[in-house]
C-alpha positions in Angstrom: 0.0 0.0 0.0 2.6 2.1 0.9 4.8 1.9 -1.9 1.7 2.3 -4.2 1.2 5.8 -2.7 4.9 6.4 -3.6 4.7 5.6 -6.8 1.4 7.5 -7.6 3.4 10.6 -5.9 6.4 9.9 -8.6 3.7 10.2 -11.2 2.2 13.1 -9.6 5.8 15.3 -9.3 6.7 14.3 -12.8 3.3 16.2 -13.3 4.0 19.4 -12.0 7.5 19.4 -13.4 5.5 19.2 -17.3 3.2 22.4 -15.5 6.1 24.5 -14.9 7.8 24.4 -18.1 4.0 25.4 -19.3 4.3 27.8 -16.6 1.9 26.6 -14.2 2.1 26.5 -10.4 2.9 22.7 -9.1 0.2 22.9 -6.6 -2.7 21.8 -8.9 -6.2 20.4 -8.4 -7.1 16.5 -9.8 -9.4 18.3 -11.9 -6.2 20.1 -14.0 -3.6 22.7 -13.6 -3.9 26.3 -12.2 -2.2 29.3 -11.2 -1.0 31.7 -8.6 -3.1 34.0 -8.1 -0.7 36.6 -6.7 3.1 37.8 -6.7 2.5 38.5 -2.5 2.3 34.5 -1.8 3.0 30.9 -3.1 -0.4 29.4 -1.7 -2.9 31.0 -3.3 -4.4 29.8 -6.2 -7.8 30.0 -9.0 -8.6 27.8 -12.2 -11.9 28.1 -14.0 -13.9 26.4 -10.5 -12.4 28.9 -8.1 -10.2 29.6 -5.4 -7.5 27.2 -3.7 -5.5 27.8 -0.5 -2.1 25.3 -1.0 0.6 25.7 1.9 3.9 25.6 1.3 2.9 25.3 -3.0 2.7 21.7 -2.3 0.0 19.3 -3.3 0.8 16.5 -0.9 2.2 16.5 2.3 2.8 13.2 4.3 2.4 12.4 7.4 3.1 9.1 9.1 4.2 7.5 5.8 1.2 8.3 4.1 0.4 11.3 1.4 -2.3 13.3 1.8 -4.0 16.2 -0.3 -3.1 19.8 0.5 -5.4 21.7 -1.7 -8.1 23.3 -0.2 -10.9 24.4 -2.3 -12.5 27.9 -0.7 -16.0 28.7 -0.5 -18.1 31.6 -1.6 -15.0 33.9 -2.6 -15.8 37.2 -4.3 -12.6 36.6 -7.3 -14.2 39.7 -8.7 -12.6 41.8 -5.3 -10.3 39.3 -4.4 -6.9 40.9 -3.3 -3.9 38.5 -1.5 -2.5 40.9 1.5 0.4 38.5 2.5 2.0 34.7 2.3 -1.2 33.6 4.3 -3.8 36.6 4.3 -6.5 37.4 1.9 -9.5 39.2 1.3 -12.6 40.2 -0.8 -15.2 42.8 -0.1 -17.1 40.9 2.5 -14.4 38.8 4.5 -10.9 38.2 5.4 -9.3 34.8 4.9 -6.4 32.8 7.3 -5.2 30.1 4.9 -8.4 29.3 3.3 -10.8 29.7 6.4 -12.3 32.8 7.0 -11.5 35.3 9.7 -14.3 35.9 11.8 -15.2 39.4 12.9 -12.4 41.3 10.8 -13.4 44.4 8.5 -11.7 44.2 5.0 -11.6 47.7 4.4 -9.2 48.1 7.6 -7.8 45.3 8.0 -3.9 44.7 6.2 -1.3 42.3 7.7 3.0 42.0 7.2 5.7 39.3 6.5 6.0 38.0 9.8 2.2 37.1 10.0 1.4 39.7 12.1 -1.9 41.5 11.6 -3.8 44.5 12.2 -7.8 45.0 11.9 -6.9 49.1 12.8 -7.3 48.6 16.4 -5.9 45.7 17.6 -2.9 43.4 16.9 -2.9 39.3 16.1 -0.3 36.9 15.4 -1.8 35.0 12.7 -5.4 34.4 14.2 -4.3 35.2 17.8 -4.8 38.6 19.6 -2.2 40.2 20.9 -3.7 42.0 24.0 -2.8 45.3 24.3 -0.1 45.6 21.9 -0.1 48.7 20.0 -0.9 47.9 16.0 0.8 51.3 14.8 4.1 51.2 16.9 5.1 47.4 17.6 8.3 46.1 16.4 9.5 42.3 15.7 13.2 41.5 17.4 13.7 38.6 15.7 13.3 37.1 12.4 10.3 34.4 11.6 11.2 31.8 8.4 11.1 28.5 8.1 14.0 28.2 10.7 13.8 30.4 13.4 10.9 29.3 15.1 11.4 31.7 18.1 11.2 35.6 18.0 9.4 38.5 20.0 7.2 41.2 19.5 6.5 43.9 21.5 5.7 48.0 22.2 6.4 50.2 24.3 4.4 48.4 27.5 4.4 44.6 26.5 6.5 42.2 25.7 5.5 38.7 23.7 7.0 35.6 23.0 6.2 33.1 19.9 7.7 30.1 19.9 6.7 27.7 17.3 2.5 28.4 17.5 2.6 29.0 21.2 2.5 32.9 22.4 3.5 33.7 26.0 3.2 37.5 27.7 6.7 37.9 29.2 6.5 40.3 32.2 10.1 40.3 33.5 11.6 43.1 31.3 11.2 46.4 31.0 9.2 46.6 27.6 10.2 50.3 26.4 14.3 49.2 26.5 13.8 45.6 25.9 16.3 43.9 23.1 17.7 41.2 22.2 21.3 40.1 21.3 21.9 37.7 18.6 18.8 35.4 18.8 18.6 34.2 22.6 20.5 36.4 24.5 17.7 39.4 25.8 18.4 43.0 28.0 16.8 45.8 28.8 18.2 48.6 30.7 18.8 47.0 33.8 20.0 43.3 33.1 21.5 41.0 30.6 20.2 37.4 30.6 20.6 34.0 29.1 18.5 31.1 29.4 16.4 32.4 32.8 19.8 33.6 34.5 20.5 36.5 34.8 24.6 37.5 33.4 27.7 39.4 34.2 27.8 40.8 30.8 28.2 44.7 31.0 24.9 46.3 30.1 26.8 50.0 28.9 29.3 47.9 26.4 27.6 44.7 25.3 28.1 43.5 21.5 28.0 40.9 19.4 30.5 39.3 17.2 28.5 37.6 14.3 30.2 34.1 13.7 28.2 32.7 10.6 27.2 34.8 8.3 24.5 32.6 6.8 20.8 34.5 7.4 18.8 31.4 7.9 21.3 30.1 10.9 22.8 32.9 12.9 25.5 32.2 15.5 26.6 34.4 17.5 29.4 35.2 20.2 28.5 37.9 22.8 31.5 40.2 23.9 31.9 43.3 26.8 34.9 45.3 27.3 35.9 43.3 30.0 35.5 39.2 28.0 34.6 37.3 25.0 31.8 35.3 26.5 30.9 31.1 25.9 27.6 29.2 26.5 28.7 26.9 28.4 26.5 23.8 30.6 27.9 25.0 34.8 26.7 22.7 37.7 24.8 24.8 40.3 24.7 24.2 43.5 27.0 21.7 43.7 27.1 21.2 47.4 24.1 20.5 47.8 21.0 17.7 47.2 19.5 20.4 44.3 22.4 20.3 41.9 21.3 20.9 38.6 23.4 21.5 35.0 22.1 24.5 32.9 23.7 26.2 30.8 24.9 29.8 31.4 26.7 32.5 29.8 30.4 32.5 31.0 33.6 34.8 30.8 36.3 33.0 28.3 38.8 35.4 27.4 39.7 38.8 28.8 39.9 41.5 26.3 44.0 43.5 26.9 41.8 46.4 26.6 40.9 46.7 22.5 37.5 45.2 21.0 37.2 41.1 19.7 36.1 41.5 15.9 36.6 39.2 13.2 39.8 39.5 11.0 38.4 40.1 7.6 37.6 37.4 5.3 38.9 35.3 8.0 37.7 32.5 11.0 39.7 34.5 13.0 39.4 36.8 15.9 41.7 39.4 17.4 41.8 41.5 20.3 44.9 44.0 20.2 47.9 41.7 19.7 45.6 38.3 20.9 44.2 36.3 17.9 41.8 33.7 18.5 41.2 30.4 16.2 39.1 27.5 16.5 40.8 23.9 16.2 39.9 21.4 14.5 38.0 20.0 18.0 35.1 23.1 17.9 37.7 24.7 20.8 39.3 28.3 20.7 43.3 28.6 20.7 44.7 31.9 21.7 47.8 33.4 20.0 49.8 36.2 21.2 51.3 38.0 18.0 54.6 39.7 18.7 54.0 43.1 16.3 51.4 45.1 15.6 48.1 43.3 14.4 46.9 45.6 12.3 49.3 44.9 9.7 47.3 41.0 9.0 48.1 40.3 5.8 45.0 38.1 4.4 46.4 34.6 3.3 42.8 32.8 3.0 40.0 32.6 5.6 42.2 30.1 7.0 45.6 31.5 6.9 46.7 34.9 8.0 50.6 36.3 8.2 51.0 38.7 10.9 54.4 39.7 9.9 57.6 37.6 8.4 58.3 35.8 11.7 54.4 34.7 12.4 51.9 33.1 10.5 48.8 31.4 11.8 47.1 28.7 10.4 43.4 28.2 11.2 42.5 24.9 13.0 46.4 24.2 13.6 47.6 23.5 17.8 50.1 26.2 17.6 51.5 28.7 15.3 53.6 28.5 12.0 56.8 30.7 12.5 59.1 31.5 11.1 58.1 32.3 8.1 61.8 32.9 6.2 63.2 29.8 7.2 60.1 27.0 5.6 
C-alpha cells in the first residue's frame, strides 16, 4: 500500500514538473492545472472552478508515511474583489481569509497584515489568528526574524512584551518593555540586566556587542563580547554542594579582552583583540595566540591562513603557530 502511494506521488511530481515548463504552479487540483493568483504569496491559487489555498505550494504532504492532499478548495469567494495581502492573508469585499478559512469578525476595508504574519484589523494586533492584548498595531516592532528556521522571535511596544515560539505565544513580564532587546537570537536585555537562558549574566549592560560568527541569514550564531570578555555558552553545575544540583547552561567569561575590542579579521575565522588572535581547532575549541608586532598589519592569506608579519603566520585549526616564516 505504501509503496503504491509512492509511486502514484512519482507520477504526480513528474506532473507538476511538465506544468512549470508550461508555466503553471505545481500545486494543482485532480481536476487540472492552475495558477497563482498573486506575486505577494505561493499558496494562493484559482482555475476556472475557483479559489484554492495550498501551503507551502505543495499538493501533498505526508504524514506518518502516508500522502495526503493539500489543496483546499475555498468557498463563496468574491474573485471579482479578491486581493492577497500577504503569504497567508486574503481578502474580498465581505471577509478576510487565514489560509483558506475565513476570519471571523475582521473588516476588509481596515484590515492589512506583514511578512511576519502579524496582523492589524486598525485597532488591535494578532499573530496570525491570535490577539495580541494590548499591543499597539501602529508602533510594535518584531526582534527577531520568523522563516522556516527560526521558530522563536518576539514582538513587543512600548508596554508589552510577547513571545512566539513555534505556534505557542507567551506574555513575558520580567523586562522592561520600552528598552527591551535582544542580542543575537537568545540572549535578551533591557536597561537594567542582561540574561541567558532564565539567568541573569555578568555581561556589561553600557558595552555589550556581538560578534556575528556565521554569516548565513537562515542560521545565525553568534558570540557575545563586553569590554571586559569574550563570553561562551557553556553547561555550569549549580549548586554543587548540595542535594539540588542541577546543570544549565549559562553564559560564562572566556577570554579577557588587553583592553581593545574582539572582531573578526576580515575574510577570515579568526578573531583578534589588540595583539591576541583567537582560532578554532579542528575540536570546535578556541586557541589563543599572542602576535609579537602590531596586528593591524594582518596580511590576508585565505579565511584560514593569515601572516601577521615575516616571523608569524597562523594557520586556522592548527595547535600552535607556523613561524618563522623565512626559514620554511
Amino acid at each position: 500500500m505504501l509503496s503504491k502511494s509512492f509511486k502514484i506521488i512519482k507520477v504526480l511530481a513528474l506532473v507538476m514538473v511538465l506544468y512549470t515548463f508550461m508555466g503553471l504552479t505545481v500545486c494543482s487540483r485532480i481536476y487540472g492545472p492552475n495558477v497563482r493568483v498573486s506575486e505577494k504569496s505561493n499558496n494562493y491559487h484559482k482555475d476556472i472552478y475557483g479559489l484554492y489555498y495550498c501551503k507551502d505550494n505543495k499538493m501533498f504532504y505526508t504524514s506518518a508515511g502516508e500522502p495526503y492532499l493539500n489543496v483546499f478548495r475555498m468557498q463563496d469567494v468574491d474573485l471579482s474583489s479578491l486581493e492577497i495581502i500577504g503569504e497567508n492573508y486574503a481578502k474580498d469585499k465581505d471577509h478576510v481569509y487565514y489560509q483558506n478559512k475565513i476570519f471571523d469578525g475582521m473588516d476588509p476595508t481596515t484590515f492589512r497584515a506583514d511578512s511576519f504574519e502579524f496582523a492589524t484589523d486598525g485597532t488591535n494586533l494578532y499573530f496570525r489568528t491570535t490577539l495580541l492584548e494590548g499591543m499597539n498595531p501602529s508602533s510594535y516592532k518584531v526582534l527577531t526574524g520568523y522563516n522556516l528556521r527560526n521558530t522563536k522571535m518576539y514582538v513587543k511596544d512600548s508596554n508589552y512584551i510577547y513571545k512566539i515560539y513555534y505556534n505557542e505565544i507567551s506574555q513575558i513580564f520580567t523586562f522592561d518593555a520600552s528598552s527591551f532587546e535582544t542580542i543575537g537570537f537568545d540572549v535578551m536585555m533591557d536597561k537594567d540586566k542582561i540574561v541567558y537562558n532564565n539567568q541573569i549574566t555578568d555581561v556589561d549592560r553600557a558595552s555589550v556587542y556581538v560578534l556575528n560568527k556565521n554569516s548565513s541569514k537562515d542560521d545565525p550564531e553568534y558570540i557575545i563580547c563586553d569590554k571586559n570578555w569574550m563570553y561562551e555558552k557553556k553547561y555550569v553545575i549549580k549548586d554543587s554542594t548540595s542535594q539540588n544540583s542541577k546543570v544549565e547552561e549559562m553564559l560564562v567569561p572566556k577570554y579577557p579582552s588587553d583592553g581593545y575590542k574582539f572582531e573578526f579579521i576580515k575574510g577570515t575565522k579568526f578573531i583578534k583583540c589588540g595583539r591576541k588572535i583567537i582560532s578554532e581547532n579542528e575540536k570546535g575549541e578556541y586557541v589563543v595566540y599572542h602576535a609579537q608586532s602590531d596586528t593591524s598589519k594582518i596580511e590576508f592569506v585565505n579565511e584560514f591562513h593569515i601572516r601577521i608579519d615575516d616571523e608569524f603566520q597562523i594557520n586556522h585549526g592548527d595547535s600552535i603557530p607556523i613561524y618563522p616564516i623565512k626559514n620554511q
